[in-house]
Every structure is written in C-alpha cells, then in structure tokens.
N, C-alpha and C positions, 0 to 999 in steps of 0.2 A: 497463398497469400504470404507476404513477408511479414513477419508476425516480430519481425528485430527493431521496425521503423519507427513504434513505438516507447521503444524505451529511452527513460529522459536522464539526467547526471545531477545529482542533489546531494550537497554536500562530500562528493567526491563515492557517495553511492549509488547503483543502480537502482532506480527504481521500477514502478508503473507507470505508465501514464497516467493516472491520476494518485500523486504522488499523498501524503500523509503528512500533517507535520508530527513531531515526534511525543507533542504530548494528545495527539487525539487517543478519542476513547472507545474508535471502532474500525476497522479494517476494511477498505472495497477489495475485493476480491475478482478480476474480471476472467470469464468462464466464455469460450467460444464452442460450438460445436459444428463440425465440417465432415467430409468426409471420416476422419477420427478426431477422439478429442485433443483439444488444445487445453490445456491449462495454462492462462497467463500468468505465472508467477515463478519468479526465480527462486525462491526455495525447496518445492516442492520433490527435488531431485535427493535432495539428504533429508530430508524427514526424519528417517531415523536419526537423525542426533538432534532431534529436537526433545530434549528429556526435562528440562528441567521450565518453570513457570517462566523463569527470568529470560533465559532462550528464549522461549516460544514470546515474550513482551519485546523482546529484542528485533527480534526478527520480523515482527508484525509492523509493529509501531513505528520503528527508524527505521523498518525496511533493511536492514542491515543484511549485507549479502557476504559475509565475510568467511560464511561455510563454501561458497563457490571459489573456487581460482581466482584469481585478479583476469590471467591472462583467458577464461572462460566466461565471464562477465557480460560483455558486450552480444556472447551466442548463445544463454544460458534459456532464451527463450524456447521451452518445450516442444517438440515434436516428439510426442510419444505414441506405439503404435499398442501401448497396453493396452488393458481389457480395460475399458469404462469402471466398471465394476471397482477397480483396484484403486483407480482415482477417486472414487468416491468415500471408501474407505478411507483411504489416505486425507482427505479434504475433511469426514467427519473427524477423525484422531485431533487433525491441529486445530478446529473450531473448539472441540471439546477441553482441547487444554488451553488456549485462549481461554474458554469461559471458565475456566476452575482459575486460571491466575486472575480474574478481575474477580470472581467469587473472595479470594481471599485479600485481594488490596479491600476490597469493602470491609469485609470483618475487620481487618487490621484499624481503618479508621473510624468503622462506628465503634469499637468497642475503647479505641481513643478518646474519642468525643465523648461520648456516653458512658463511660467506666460506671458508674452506678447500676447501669439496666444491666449491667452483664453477671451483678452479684447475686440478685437477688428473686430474679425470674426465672418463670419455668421455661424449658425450651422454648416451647408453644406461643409462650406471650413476646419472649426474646423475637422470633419468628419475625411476629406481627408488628412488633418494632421495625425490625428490618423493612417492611413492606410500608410504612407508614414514611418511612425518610426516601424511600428508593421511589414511593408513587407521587410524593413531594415534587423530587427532582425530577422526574419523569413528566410534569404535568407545565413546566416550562415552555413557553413557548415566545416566538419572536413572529409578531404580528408588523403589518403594512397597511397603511392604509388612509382616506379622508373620512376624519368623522362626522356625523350633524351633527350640527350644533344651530342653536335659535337663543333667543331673547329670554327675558326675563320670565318667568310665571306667579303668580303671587295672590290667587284670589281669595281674600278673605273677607271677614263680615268685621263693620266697625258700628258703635253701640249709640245708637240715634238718641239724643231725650227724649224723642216723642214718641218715633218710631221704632225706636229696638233697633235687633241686631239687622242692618242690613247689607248687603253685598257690594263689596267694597274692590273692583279690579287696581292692585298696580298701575299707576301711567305708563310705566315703560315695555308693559306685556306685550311682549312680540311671538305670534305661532308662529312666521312662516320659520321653515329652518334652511338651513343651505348648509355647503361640504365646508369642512374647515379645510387645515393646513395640513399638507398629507405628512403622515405619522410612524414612527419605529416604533416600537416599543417591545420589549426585552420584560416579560412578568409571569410569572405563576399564575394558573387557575383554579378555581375552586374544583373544578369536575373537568377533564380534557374530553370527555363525551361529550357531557351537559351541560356547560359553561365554557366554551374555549375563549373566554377573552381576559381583559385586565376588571378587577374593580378594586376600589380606590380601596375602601379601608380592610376589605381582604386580605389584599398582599400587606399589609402591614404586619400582620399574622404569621400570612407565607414567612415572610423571611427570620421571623424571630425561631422557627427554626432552620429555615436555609443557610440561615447566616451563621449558626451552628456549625454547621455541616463547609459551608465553602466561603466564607464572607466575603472573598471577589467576587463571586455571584451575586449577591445583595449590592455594591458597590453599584457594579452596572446597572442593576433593577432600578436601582433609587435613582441612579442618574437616568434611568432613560423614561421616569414618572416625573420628574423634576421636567426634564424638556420637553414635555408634553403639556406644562402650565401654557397659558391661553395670556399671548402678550400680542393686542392688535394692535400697537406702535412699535414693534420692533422689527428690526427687517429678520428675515429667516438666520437662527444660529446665533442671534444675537447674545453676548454675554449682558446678564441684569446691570451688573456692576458698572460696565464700564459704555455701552453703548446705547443701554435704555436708562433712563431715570425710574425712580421707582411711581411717579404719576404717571407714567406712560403704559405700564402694565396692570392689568387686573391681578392676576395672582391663581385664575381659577384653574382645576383641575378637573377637569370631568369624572363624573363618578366611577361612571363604566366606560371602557376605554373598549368603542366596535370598529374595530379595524380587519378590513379584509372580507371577502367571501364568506369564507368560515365561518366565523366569530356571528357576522349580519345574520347570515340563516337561520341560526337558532336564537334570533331574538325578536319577539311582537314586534312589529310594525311600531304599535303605539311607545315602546319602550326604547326605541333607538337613537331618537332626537337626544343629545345630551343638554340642559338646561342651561344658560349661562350664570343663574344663580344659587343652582342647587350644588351644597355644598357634599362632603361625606365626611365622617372619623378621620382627624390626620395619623391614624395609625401608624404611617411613615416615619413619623417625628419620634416613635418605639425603637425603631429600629438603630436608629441614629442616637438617641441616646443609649443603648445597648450596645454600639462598636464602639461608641464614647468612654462607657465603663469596662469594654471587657481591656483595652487596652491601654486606657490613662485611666481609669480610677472618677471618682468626684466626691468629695467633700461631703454629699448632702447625704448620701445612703449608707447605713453599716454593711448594707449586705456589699456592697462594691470590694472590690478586690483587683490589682493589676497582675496578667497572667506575663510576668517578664521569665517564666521559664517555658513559654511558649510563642510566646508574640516577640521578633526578634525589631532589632531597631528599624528595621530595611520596613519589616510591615507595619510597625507605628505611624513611619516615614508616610509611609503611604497612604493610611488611615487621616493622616493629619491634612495630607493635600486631599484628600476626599473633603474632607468635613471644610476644610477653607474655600473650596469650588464652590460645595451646594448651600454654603451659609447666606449669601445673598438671594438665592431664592427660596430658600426656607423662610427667610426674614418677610420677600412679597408675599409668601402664601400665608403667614400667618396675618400680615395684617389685610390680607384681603376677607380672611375669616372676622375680623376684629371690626373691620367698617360694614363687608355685605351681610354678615348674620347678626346684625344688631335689632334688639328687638325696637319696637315706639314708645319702650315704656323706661324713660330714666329715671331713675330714683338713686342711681350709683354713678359718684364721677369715671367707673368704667363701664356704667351701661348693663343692661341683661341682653340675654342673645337667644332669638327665637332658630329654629330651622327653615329657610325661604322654604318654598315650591309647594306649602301642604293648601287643596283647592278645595273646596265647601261644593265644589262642582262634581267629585270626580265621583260622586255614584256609591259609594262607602258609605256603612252606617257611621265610622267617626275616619275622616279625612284620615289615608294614608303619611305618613311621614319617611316617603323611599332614603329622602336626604339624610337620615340618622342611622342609616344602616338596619333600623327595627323598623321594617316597613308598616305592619298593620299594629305594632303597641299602641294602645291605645292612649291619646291624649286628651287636651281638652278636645270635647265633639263638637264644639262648634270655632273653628279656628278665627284668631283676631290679629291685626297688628301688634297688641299691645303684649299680647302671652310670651311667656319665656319657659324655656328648657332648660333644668338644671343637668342633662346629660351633655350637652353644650358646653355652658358654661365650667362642667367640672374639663372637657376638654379643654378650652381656652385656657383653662389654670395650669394644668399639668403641661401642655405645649409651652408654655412662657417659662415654665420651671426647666425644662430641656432646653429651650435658646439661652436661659441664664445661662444654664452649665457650659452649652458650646459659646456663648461669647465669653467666659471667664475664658476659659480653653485657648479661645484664639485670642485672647489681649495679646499682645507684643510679639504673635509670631511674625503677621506679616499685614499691612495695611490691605487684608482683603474687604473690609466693611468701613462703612463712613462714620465718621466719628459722633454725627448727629442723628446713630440710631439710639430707639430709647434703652433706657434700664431695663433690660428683660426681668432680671433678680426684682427689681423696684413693681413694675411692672405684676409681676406673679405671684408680691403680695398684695395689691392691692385687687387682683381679680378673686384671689383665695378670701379676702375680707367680704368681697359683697358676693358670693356666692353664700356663703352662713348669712349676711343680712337679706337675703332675697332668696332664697329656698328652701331654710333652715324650718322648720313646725315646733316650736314649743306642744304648741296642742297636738299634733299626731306626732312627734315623738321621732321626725325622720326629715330628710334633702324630698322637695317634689317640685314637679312643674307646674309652675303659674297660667291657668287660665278660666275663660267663662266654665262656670259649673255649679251645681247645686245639687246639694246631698239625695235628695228625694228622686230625680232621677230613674227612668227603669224603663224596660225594653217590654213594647207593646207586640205581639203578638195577631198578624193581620190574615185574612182568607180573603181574594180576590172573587168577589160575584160581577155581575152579567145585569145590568138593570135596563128594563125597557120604559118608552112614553105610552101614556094612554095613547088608545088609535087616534089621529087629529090633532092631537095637541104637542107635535112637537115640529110645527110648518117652519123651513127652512134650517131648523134646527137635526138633528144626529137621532136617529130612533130611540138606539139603547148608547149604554153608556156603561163604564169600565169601573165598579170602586172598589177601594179594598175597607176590610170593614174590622173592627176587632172581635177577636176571637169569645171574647164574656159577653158582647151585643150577639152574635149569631146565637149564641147559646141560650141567651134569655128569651127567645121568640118574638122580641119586638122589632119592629120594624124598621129597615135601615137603609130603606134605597133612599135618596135623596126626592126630596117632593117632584121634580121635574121627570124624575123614571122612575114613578112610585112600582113596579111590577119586579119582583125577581124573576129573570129566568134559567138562573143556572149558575154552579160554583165554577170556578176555572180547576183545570186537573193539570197539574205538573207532568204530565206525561209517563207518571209510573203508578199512576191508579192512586195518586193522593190527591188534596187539596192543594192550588198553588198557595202558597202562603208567603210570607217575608216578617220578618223583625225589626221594630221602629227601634231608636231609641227618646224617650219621650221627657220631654223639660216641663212637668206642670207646674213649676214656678219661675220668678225671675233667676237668668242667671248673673251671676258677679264675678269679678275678676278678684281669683283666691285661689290657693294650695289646692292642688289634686291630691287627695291623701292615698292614691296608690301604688299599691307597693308590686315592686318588679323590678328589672333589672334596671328601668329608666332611676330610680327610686336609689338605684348601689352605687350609682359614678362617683361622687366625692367618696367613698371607700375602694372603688373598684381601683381609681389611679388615686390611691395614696394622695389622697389630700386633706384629712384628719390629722388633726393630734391629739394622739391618747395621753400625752401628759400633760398640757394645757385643758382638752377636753376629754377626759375618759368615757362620761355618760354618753358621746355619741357615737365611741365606739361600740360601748355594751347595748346602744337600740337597734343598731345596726346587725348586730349579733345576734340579737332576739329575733329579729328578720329572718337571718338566713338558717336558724335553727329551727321556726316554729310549721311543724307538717302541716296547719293551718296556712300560712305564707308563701314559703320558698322553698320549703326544705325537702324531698325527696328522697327514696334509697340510691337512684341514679344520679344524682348529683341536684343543683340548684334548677328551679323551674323559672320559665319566664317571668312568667304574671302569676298571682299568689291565687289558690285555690279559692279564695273567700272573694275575689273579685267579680263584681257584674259583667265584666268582658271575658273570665276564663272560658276557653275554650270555644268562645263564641265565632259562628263567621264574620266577618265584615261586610259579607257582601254572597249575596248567592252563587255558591261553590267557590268561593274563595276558604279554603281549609283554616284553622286558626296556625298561625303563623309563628308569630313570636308572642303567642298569648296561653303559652304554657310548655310547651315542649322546652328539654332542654338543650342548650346551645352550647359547643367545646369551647372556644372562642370565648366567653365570658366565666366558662367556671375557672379556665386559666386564670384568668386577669385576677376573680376573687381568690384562687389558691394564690397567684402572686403578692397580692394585697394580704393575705394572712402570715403568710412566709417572711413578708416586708415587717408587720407590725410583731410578730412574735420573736422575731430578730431586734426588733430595736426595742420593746419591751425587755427581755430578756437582760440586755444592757444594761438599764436604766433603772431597773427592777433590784441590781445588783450591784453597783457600782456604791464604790465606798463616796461617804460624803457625808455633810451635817443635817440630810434632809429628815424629817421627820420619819423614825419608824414606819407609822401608818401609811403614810403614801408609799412606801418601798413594799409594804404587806401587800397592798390593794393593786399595785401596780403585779408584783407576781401571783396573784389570783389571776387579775384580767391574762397577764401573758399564760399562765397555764391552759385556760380558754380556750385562748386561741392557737396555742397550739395542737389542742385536743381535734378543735373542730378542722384545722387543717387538715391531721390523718383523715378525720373519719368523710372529710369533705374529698380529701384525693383519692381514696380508696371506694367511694361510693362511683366515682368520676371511672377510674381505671376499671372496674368489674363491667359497667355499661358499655364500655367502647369497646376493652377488647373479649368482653361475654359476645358482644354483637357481633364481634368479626369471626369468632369462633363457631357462633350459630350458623351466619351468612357469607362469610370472606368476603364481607364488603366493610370498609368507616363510609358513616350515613352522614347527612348533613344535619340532621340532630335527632334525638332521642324521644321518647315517648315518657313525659312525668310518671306517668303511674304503672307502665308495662318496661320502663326500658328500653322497648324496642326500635330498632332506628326506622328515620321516618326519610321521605321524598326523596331529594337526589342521591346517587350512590351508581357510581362508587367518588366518595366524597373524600382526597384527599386533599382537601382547602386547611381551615384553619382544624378540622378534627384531629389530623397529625397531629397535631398542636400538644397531643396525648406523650409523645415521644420527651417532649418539653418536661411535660408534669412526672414523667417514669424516674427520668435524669434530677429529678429536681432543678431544673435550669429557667429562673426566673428572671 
C-alpha cells in the first residue's frame, strides 16, 4: 500500500492526514498493521533528539517536521522492518514525555491561578485540588439535540370563604409536550457518569471556577445558555436586539437542558418534559458579574479590584463585546423572570414572586419545588397563588444589582440596548425595599416565605389495614376495602374500620416483614397566609447574595449570625446544614423512599455563597469600622465587634467546609454531591465534580 498518498501540506508542513491545529490539546496518532508494522508518523525516525518537553510540544502539536530533511519530507512515511517490540518502546518514551510536558503546563497554571493553595497545603490536599479543577474541565461537554418542551403547569389551591382551600388549575396548563428547536449547547455537568447534561443554575457554579481557570470557556458556555432561551417569534438565530422585539419573546430557559441520546437515557421519563414556566437560579447572572469585576472593577463592592497586570487590553477588548452581545438577552431573561414568577399577591409596587410549577397533585407530603433548585425544602404544604418566596425575591434583587452594574458599564460604549430600558440601579432598590417589607419577621427575628400555614401543625403517623363488609351487606358495592388508620387509634384497641367494613382482616406488610405505614402531615386548624418561621437555607438568601446592610441595619446581620452559629439551627462541624435540626421536616422523607434531600445534608454550592457573603461583609465592615471620620465612637466600637465576628465565623465556617470535602476525598477519592450533617460523610451522586469543586474557590479564597 502507498502509505505517501496520505500526507497532506499545512502551513508549509508535513503533516498527517488528519492534521492538528497547533493549539490542540491532544495528538492522533494513526498506527497500521500489515505484513510489518507501519508507523504513520514522520517523527518517529529521530526520536532520539526528542529530549526536551518543548520538542516533544513542538513536534506533536504543530507537527513540526523540521528534524526530517526538507528534501526527505514528502518519503519520510515509515517503512520499517524493525522488531515491533522496538516501536512500541519507542511510541511509549514520546507518549510519556508528551504527558510529563502537559503534566507541567498544568502545574505552571494552577499554581498561577491559585497561588494561595500552593502556600499553605499539604501535598495530599494540593493533589486533590488538582483533581477538583481537572474533573471540572473534564466534565464539559457539547451536547445536540431537540428538547420537550409543553405548557404551563400550575396547580394550586386557592382559599374559598365557604369552602376552604380548594384546587385551583392554571387556564393555560397544557401536558401534551412536543420537540422544541434542535439545540447546541457547550456546558459543564454535575456528574459526566450521572448527570451528563446541562442544568441551569448549576453551571452558574460551574463556571465561577471554570472561569477561573479559562474564561473563554465560560464566554462560550454563557453564550451557548443564552441561545438556548425560548423565543417562539423569532426566526432561528435571530439577534433579541435588532430582529425580535422584546414582546415577541418569552425570555425562558429550560432548567435542565436533555439534548441527545446520552443525556435522555439517564433521565425518568417523567422528568424530561422541560415546563414553559418553570423557572431555576439565574446563577448565570454570577458569572457575568464576576468577568465584570475581574477585569473593569464596579463601584459597589470593596472587595473588587482590576487585574490590569494580567488582563491585557486585547482581553478587556473582548470581555466588553461579550458583555454588549448578551446584554439584550440578559435583559429578556430577567424580565421574563419579573412578569412569569410573580406571585397574586401585591402589596409592593414591585410585586412578590412565587416559584411556578409547585402541584398539590404531585404525591408529596409538601409539594416539591424542582424550580428553586432545592427541590424537596420544604415550603408552605399547601401551595397557593398568593405565597411568595423570599429565595426569589432576594434573587430578583441581586440580578437587577448585576444588570445595574453592566448597564453603568455599557452607557456610551456603544447603542447596544434601547434607550427605553428601565433603571436597573432604580429598579434594585426598590425590589431590595419590599423584600425587608414582605419577608422581613420582627417576631422570628429573620427573611421567610409567605404562605398557608399554622403553628400547631404535625405529622400523623398512619398503618394501612384490610377492612371487610358483613356477608350481604355490601350488594353491588366492593367487599373489603383499603384504610389507612393512625398509629395511637390501632394502639388504643378501639375500633377503626369504617361502619360500612366494620371487620379487620389484616395489616398491609411493606414487603420486608414490617407494617406498611406513611406520614400525613396534618393542619388541625385554620390555615393563614403568614411567615413560615423556618430556618434553612431558603431562610439565608438576602445574606447569602449580599443584600443587607450592616450599617444601616446591623441587628439583621447579628440574627442571621445567630442562625448560622447555633448547633440547634445550622451549624455543623462539616459546614452549614440545610434545614435546622429543630425543624419538623429534618430529615424527613417527602414521600416514600424519596431520601431527605435538601432537608439536612450539607450542600458545597451554598456554604460557598455564605463564605462569599462573610468574606463580602467582613471586608466592608472592616472599612467602615476604621475609617476616620466624625461618626460616633460607638458605632465605629460596635461596628468592629460585629466585623471581628464575622470574620471569626468565616475561618472556623471555611475550615469546617474544607476538612469535609477533602477528609471525604481522602477516605473515598471521590467529591460527593453533598455531605452528611452529623457524620460528614458524602452522600448520593459521586463522583460529583459539579458545584463541590466549588471547594478549589474557598482553598484560593476566590470570591
């Protein structure tokens, strides 16, 4: 076979037929076997002067054949009648010096990026760094594909005068579903095992440290979630700005993004449908204000800083047409958030904002809430039109504080946005106002969600029996009959079958030699629409994204404080727990063999955001604590208590964080998708490099 036929002329060198460009970051290598071996590769004749990393990168990567002859070039394709053996040898030496030159371009740039993880850890934990950024980028992937997608879902109970709560469907609820618009998408996963797909407030996550690590990476991710918004008036590719109006598009974004084979396989049937009103976390909007600050600065944070001994003009340059491209649809996404997640209950000229999609149908002791990203936290248990979410709303405020910042940013670079969008700055205080008038507790002392509820409240305990009719007396009617009874009536020996199947004949058996049993949750009185007093993560968002003020308001930082300190509440050796140990939902299922969820374990993803939020406030305390000026003594005293605080509870909050994640990975050489309150131990999916990497962030202190 003429084995010369194949070689092709790129940029004036020989190459392979399947040629490399020069900044790839892996080598094909094509291998024939025939009568003897063939090796297709023009290098492999000098080998030996392949000595140095840079060589061996040279030679791979640009293919650079400039150890061959010129005038040998064109016939340099091997015919060799050596021993196998000796090729193989020769094949493992240049793979192995390949991987020791990419082994050290990586050290050379984590220890760039990360200069602080490299002072102060032990190998071991160094290590585990390493694998926490590399299973990051590893977990990338570019998806294909038409998603479902269907109608609204919305069913809730609304509050009769006569009749109480009763069940209340959305008009516009539509099940059937159909394919949408087929889709790229370019995004991180939480688990490339057990999750290979996109979800929305996830990658928000993802990229606060991908973008660390490569921020053209993140560039793309964000542009290719941005063109995946859902605009059924636009023709395909359409730019927001200039060929849809912004009535012409909804704004929405699917939560979970199932594109492809892949991705469909490993996901229920029931969970595939993406909802047209279920929203998630605009996490996204993190990210974008984070390339905002690393490379222009803003005005509103101390902590900001511009990196102009690293960030050259070329990449500002760049940074600036990113941020001018996705600003008009940053702009539909946030006000699609702003009109569909509004609650029915106004009392603020900006409204409160519930989560769509939570159904009083779906089989749960308290209706799931998938669209908040804390799918089983428990909310009001009986959901209404009128309830609102202060995890929400503290989103809404902080998103409007991000678009402020990027439309200051973009004033006068260039007519990319219409003159008649609103005050985002204006805007961001007036949703910061009625969040403290509509979430705020004098009486408990803390932000909660508004809904039906009632103190008294409590989880009834049920044993399913078997009941039959007298012989005769049950013509046309079912013999026996199914009930489930409580557990203190079976106990008391009084009688419980219903008159019509006065006979027990038998308990139901769970199938492992027990009683079948379930857990009510049970309203023996009216309920009202009032503050949920509990405390959990739902309970931290106006602290979580920095929207207090400890100098206007201190006392709501020190209640907030008290929260996440008291071993009663939040506080844990492993970092912060979901739901507070004293709550009626810890630890409980929602639903038979649904595990407790986000109602105790802890989560990396949110201890982040509170170290970020301590790091925030003990830096601008710190300031303000100290700054000369004619303000009273006292407040400058009381001000440097609170910040000593909080920077107390930072260490012993990051250090609690750091021992769990990477004790875990040292146990197991896995990051888990969360932790165990009271053991530490990591829990469910695994190997979970989603937002637990996230740990690499809190090492660097990089907030």
């Amino acid at each position: 076979q003429d084995v010369t036929r194949g070689v092709q002329r790129v940029r004036g060198v020989t190459t392979l037929p399947n040629s490399l460009e020069e900044d790839s970051n892996f080598a094909a290598v094509q291998v024939q076997f025939a009568d003897h071996l063939i090796m297709r590769a023009l290098f492999f004749e000098h080998l030996e002067t392949l000595t140095s990393p840079n060589t061996v990168s040279n030679t791979i990567v640009s293919l650079d054949v400039s150890t061959v002859p010129e005038e040998e070039a064109e016939t340099a394709w091997l015919h060799n009648e050596r021993d196998p053996a000796d090729w193989v040898r020769r094949f493992d030496l240049l793979l192995h010096s390949l991987l020791h030159y990419y082994q050290q371009q990586f050290e050379i740039r984590f220890h760039r990026l990360f200069p602080s993880t490299s002072t102060h850890l032990s190998p071991q934990h160094l290590e585990i760094a390493r694998r926490a950024v590399s299973g990051t980028n590893g977990g990338l992937g570019y998806f294909t594909g038409r998603p479902r997608v269907a109608g609204w879902v919305d069913d809730v109970a609304v509050l009769h005068p006569v009749k109480g709560l009763m069940l209340q469907t959305h008009p516009t609820t539509a099940t059937a579903s159909e394919e949408g618009p087929l889709l790229t998408l370019l995004t991180a996963t939480p688990s490339r095992t057990s999750f290979p797909r996109g979800f929305l407030w996830d990658e928000g996550f993802h990229q606060l440290l991908i973008s660390e690590w490569d921020w053209t990476i993140s560039l793309q991710v964000l542009r290719d979630w941005l063109q995946c918004m859902h605009f059924p008036a636009c023709p395909e590719g359409a730019v927001v700005s200039s060929q849809c109006s912004s009535d012409d598009v909804s704004g929405w974004i699917p939560r979970e993004m199932i594109l492809g084979e892949e991705a469909t396989r490993r996901v229920p049937d029931e969970f595939v449908t993406q909802r047209g009103n279920v929203a998630n976390p605009p996490t996204l909007l993190l990210v974008v204000q984070a390339l905002q600050r690393r490379f222009f600065g803003t005005q509103e944070s101390v902590q900001d800083s511009v990196k102009d001994s690293v960030d050259s003009v070329g990449e500002k340059q760049e940074v600036l047409r990113f941020l001018q491209e996705v600003f008009p649809r940053l702009h539909v996404w946030l006000q699609w958030f702003l009109t569909s997640q509004k609650s029915d209950f106004n009392a603020t000229s900006t409204g409160a904002f519930r989560w769509k999609g939570r159904s009083v149908r779906d089989g749960k002791v308290v209706p799931n809430t998938l669209s908040s990203g804390l799918d089983d936290y428990p909310r009001a248990t009986v959901p209404t039109a009128d309830e609102h979410h202060v995890d929400l709303h503290a989103w809404m405020a902080r998103s409007a504080r991000i678009m402020a910042d990027l439309q200051e940013l973009l004033a006068g670079q260039s007519p990319v946005h219409s003159p008649v969008l609103p005050s985002y700055r204006q805007l961001a205080s007036s949703l910061t106002s009625s969040l403290q008038q509509l979430h705020w507790s004098d009486r408990h002392r803390g932000f909660f969600d508004v809904g039906m509820h009632n103190d008294s409240s409590f989880f009834l305990l049920e044993v399913f029996f078997r009941c039959a009719a007298d012989e005769g007396k049950a013509p046309g009617g079912p013999a026996v009959v199914d009930v489930a009874v409580p557990l203190e009536l079976v106990q008391s020996g009084r009688g419980f079958c219903p008159p019509s199947h006065p006979t027990v004949l038998f308990p139901h058996g769970d199938g492992h030699g027990n009683y079948k049993q379930r857990e009510r949750f049970v309203h023996p009185g009216n309920l009202s629409l009032e503050h949920i007093p509990r405390v959990g993560y739902v309970s931290l968002f106006p602290f979580l994204l920095q929207l207090l003020d400890p100098l206007e308001s201190p006392q709501q930082l020190e209640h907030v404080l008290d929260m996440l300190e008291s071993p009663d509440l939040l506080w844990s050796e492993h970092g912060l727990r979901s739901l507070a140990r004293t709550d009626k939902f810890y630890r409980k299922m929602n639903a038979p063999g649904d595990e407790p969820y986000w109602r105790g374990p802890i989560w990396v993803n949110v201890n982040y955001l509170a170290l970020s939020a301590l790091h925030h406030y003990k830096a601008l305390l710190l300031v303000t604590c100290c700054q000369h000026g004619s303000e009273e003594k006292g407040n400058k005293v009381a001000r440097k208590k609170l910040q000593q605080r909080v920077e107390a509870l930072y260490g012993r909050l990051r250090g609690n964080v750091l021992r769990t994640v990477l004790g875990e990975f040292v146990r197991t050489g896995q990051f888990w998708e969360h932790y165990d309150d009271v053991s530490g131990l990591g829990m469910r999916g695994h190997p979970f490099t989603g937002w637990t990497a996230l740990v690499v962030n809190i090492l660097a202190d990089k907030y």
